[in-house]
N, C-alpha and C positions, 0 to 999 in steps of 0.2 A: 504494500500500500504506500503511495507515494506522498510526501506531505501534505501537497494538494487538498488528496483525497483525506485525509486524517483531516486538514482543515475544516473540510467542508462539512466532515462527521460530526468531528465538534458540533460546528457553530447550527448546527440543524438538532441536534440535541438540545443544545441551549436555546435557541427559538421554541423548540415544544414545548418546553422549561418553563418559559416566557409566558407563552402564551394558555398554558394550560393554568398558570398563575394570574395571569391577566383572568381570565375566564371564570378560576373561581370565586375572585375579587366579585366581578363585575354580577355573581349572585350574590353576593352576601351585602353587594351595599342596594341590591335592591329590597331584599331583605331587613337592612337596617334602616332603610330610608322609609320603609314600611310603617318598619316601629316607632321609629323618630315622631311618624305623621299622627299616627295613632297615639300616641303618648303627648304631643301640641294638642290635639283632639281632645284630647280629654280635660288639659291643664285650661282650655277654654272655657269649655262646658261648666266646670265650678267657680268659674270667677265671680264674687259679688257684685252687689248694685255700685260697692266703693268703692270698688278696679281691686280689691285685697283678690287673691287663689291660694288656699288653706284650707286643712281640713273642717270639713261643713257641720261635723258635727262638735269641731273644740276648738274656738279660733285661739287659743291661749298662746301660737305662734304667727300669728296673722301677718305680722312683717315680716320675721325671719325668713318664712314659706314664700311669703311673697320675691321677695329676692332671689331667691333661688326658682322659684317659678320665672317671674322675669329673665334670669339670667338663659333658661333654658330657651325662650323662647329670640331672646336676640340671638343666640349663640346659632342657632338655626336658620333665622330668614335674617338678620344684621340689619332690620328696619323699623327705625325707632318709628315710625307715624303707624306700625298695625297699630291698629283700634284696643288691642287686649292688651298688648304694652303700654301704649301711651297712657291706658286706663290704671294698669296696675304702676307705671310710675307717678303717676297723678296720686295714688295711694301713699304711696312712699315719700313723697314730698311732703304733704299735709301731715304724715310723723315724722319728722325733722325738729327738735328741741330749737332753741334759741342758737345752740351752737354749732345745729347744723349736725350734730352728730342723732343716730337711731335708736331705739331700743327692740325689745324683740318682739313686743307686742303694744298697741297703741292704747292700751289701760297705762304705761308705763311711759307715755310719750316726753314728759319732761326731762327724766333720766334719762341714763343711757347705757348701753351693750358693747362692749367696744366690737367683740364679735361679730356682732349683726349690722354695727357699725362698719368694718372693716369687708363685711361682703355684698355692703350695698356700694361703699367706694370704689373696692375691685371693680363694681358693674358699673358706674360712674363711669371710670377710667376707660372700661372699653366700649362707650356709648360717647366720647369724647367731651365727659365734662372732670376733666384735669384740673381745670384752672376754680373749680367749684370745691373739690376734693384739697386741694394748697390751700386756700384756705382755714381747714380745718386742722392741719398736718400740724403747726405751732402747739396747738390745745393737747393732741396725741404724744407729743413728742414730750410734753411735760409730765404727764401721765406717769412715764417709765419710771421707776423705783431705784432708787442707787445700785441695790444689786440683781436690777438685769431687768425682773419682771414685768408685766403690766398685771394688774386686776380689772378683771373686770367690766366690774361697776354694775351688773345686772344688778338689778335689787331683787329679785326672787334666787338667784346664788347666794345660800348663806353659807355652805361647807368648803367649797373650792374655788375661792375666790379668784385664786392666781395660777389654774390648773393649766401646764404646759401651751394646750392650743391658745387658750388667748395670747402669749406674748406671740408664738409663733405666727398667729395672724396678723399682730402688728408691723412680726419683720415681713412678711409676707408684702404686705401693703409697703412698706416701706422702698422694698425692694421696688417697685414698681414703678414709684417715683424716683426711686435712683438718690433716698437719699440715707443717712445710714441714723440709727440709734444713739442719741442721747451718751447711752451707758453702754459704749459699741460691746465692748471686753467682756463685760459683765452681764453680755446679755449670752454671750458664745459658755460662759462657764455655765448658765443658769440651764440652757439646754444641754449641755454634756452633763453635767449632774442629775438633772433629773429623769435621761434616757437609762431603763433598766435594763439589766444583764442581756434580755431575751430580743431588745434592738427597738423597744417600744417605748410608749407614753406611757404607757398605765388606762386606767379607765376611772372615769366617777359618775355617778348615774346621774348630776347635774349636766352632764354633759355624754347626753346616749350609753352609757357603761359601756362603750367600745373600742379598743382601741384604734380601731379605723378612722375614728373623729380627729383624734390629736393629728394620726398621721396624716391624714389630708392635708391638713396646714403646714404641717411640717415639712413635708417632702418635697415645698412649693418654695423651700429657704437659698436653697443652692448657694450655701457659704463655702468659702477655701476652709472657713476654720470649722464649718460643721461637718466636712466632708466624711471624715472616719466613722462620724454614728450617721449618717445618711444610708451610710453605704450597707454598714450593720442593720439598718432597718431596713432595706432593699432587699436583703437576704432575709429576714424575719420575714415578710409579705409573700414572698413566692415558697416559701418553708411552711407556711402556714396557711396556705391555701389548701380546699377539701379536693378530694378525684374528678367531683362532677364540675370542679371553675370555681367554686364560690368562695366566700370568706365566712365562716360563722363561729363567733368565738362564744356563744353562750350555748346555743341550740336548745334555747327552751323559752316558752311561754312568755308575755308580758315583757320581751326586750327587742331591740331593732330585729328587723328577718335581714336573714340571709343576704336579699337583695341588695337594700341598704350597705349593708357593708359591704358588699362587693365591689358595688360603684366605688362607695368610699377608697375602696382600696386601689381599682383599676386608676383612680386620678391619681394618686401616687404613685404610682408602677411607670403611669405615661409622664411623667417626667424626668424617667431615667431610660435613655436608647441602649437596649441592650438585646442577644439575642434569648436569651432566658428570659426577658421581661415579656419578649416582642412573644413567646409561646404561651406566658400566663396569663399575659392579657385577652388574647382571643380565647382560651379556655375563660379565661372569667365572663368575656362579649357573649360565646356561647350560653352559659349558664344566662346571662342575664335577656337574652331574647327569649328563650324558653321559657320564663318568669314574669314576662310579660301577660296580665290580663287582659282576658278578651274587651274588655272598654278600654283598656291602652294605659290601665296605671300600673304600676309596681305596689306589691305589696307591702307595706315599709315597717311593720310591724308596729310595736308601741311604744312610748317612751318610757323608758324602766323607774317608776315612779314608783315606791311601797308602797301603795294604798289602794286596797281591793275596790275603793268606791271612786278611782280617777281612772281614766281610759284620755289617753293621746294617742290616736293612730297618727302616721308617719309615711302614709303614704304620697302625699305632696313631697315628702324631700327626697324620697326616694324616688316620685315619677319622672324631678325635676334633674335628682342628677344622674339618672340613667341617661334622660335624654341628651345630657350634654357630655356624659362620654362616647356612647354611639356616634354623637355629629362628630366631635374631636376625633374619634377613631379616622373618618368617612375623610378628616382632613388630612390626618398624617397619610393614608394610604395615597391620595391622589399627588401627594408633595412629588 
């Protein structure tokens, strides 16, 4: 066989390669674009008379939900004049305190969340209102605690004031503005101290009992000096992942499903390119269009609350960030 011809073997190999890989893409994002549609569908259908989309039967998250509903839905079509966004950020505005910062629920509107604060900014930022979001960043920035932290501020948080993901969402946002912490050093100790052995956050049922919560924000930090426990937690996530894609670290009754954390976990995973990542994610994608209900939401399970006579279902934040890992998937692939 003459080079040529070994040439030609190759490269007609790697053409079927190609295109047999083009081809199964080109199912799976009709498939995804299915669910995406289906899952917008649904995030419509419950929106209130006040632009708020949250669960109907306990608004006790009414903004938080809403942000992440919103976020789902620009992340999809990237135009702020639909009717169901403009509606649902018209909601969000009218809970804005004096300084402009949010809370997580609008009984709570004069306080504030830094959290729910910090994921309605993120959606600022990529709706191009930067220069609304500076504004607020002076107030944030003073907030920081000498050694590292931020709390808070919810006023229904009475146990875990200062529990990992808040600060991480501050650097989160920080990052975004490009501009760095108050208490830069002592904010890098406060995360490597409080990262446990197994590569995680921890959990507190103020904050979903899962550790998929913390690391969402976390995995969004991309420090030179957090790189070492990034990386550790990168290996905890694909180590910890079940056979059938998912994430579930209670598997019991009255705490987020399955679903929820997967998402939770798959936005973490996609921010590290790797090919171990690139195999857990689509086993997690897998798992999470499967899971998908026939009216288009996720089941989100409940908010792990002690009290047999309180019920928070969670499915709004789980239909909301399915839908915006599918899209992100549908982006990375077509890059």
């Amino acid at each position: 066989m003459t080079p040529l011809k070994i040439i030609r073997t190759v490269s007609g190999k790697l053409f079927l390669l190609m295109l047999f890989s083009f081809t199964a893409f080109s199912q799976d994002k009709i498939q995804i674009n299915s669910s995406i549609e289906k899952g917008i569908s649904f995030l419509k259908k419950i929106q209130c008379a006040d632009g708020a989309i949250c669960d109907t039967s306990n608004s006790l998250f009414d903004v938080w939900e809403t942000i992440s509903a919103a976020e789902a839905l620009y992340s999809v079509n990237k135009d702020t004049n639909e009717i169901c966004f403009k509606k649902a950020m018209s909601f969000l505005r009218t809970n804005e305190n004096e300084k402009g910062l949010i809370c997580h629920n609008k009984k709570c509107k004069e306080a504030y969340c830094l959290e729910t604060t910090a994921a309605y900014f993120l959606l600022l930022l990529q709706t191009g209102q930067k220069e609304k979001v500076m504004k607020c960043i002076p107030f944030i920035l003073d907030l920081q605690k000498n050694t590292g932290e931020w709390e808070i501020g919810n006023p229904d948080v009475r146990e875990q004031k200062s529990f990992p993901s808040v600060t991480a969402f501050m650097v989160w946002l920080l990052n975004e503005v490009k501009l760095k912490p108050k208490y830069e050093k002592e904010v890098v100790l406060f995360v490597r101290k409080t990262q446990n052995d197994t590569g995680h956050w921890g959990a507190a049922w103020e904050y979903y009992n899962i550790p998929a919560y913390a690391l969402w924000p976390m995995m969004h930090l991309n420090r030179t000096e957090t790189k070492k426990q990034l990386k550790s937690t990168n290996k905890y996530i694909r180590k910890s992942q079940e056979k059938d894609g998912s994430w579930d670290h209670h598997k019991k009754d009255n705490q987020p499903s399955a679903s929820l954390q997967t998402a939770l976990m798959l936005d973490a995973l996609m921010t590290y390119s790797s090919e171990e990542n690139t195999k857990a994610i689509e086993k997690g994608l897998s798992f999470l269009l499967k899971e998908q209900n026939s009216s288009g939401n996720w089941d989100g399970g409940q908010f792990p609350i002690d009290s047999k006579s309180y019920l928070k279902k969670e499915y709004v934040f789980a239909t909301a960030r399915s839908i915006i890992i599918l899209n992100r998937y549908l982006q990375i692939k077509q890059k």
